[in-house]
C-alpha positions in Angstrom: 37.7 31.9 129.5 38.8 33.0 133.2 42.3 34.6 133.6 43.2 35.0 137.0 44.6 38.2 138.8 47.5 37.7 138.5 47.2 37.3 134.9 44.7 40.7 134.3 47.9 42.1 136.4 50.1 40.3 133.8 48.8 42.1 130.9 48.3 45.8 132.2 51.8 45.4 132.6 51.9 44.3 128.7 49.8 47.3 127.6 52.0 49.9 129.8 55.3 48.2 128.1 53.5 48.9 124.8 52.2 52.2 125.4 56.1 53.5 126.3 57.4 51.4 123.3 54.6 53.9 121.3 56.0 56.9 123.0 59.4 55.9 122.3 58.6 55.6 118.9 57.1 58.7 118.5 59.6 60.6 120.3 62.4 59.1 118.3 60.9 59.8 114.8 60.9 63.6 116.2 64.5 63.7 117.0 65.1 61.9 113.5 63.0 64.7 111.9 65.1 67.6 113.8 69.0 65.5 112.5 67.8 65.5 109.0 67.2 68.7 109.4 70.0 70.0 111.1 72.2 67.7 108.3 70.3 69.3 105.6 71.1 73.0 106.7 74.7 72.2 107.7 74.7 71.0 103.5 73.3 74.1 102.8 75.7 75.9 105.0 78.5 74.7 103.0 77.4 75.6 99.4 77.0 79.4 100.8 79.0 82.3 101.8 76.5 84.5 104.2 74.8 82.2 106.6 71.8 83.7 108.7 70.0 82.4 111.9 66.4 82.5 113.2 66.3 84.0 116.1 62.4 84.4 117.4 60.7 86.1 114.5 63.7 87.5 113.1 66.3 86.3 110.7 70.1 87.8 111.4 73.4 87.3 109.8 75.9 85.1 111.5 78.7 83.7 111.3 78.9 80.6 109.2 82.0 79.0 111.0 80.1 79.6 114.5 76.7 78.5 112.7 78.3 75.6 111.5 79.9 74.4 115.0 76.4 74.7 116.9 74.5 72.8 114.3 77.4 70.3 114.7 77.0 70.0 118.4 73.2 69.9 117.7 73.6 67.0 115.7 75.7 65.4 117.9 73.4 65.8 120.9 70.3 64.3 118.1 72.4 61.1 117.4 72.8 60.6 121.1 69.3 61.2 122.1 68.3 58.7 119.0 71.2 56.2 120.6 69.6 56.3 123.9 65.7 56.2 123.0 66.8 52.8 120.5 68.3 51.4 123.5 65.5 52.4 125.7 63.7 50.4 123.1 65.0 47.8 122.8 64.7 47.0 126.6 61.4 47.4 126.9 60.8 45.3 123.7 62.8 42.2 125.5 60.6 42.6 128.7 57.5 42.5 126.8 58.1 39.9 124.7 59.2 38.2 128.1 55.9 39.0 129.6 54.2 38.3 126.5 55.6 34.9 126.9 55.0 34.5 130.1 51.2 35.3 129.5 50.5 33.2 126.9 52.3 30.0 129.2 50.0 31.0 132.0 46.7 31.3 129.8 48.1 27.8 128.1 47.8 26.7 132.1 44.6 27.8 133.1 42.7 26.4 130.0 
């Protein structure tokens, strides 16, 4: 079966789209990784009355009200990142399957 350029052209464009949705993915299963953890220790933070942070190598005491507001603004900043990569997502899912379409019509065409 012959595909012409445009076509080859066509579905490199597919495969790119598919590569970033791969990235995507990736990239958004790490920033779901780092909320439940940031959820997890703001659980933790409430069952406790000394709260300490890693700093580098070291572990110091902090305090659990100002712990507890930067693992809040952490989490917040997680859910948006997570909000924008679905998005991101689900763009470049709609142009695929666009392409996709578009691809299989053409091949249809040239048989």
């Amino acid at each position: 079966m012959d595909v012409s350029k445009e076509t080859e052209q066509k579905i490199g464009q597919l495969q790119m789209f598919e590569q970033s949705l791969q990235s995507f993915l990736g990239q958004k299963q790490q920033f779901q990784v780092q909320l439940v953890e940031v959820e997890s220790a703001l659980a933790e933070l409430e069952n406790t009355d000394k709260a300490y942070k890693i700093i580098g190598n070291i572990m110091v005491e902090s305090d659990k009200n100002e712990l507890k507001n930067d693992l809040q603004s952490k989490k917040e900043m997680l859910e948006l990142r997570i909000k924008t990569m679905e998005k991101q997502e689900t763009q470049v899912r709609e142009k695929a399957s666009k392409l996709q379409a578009e691809i299989l019509k053409k091949i249809k065409k040239e048989d």
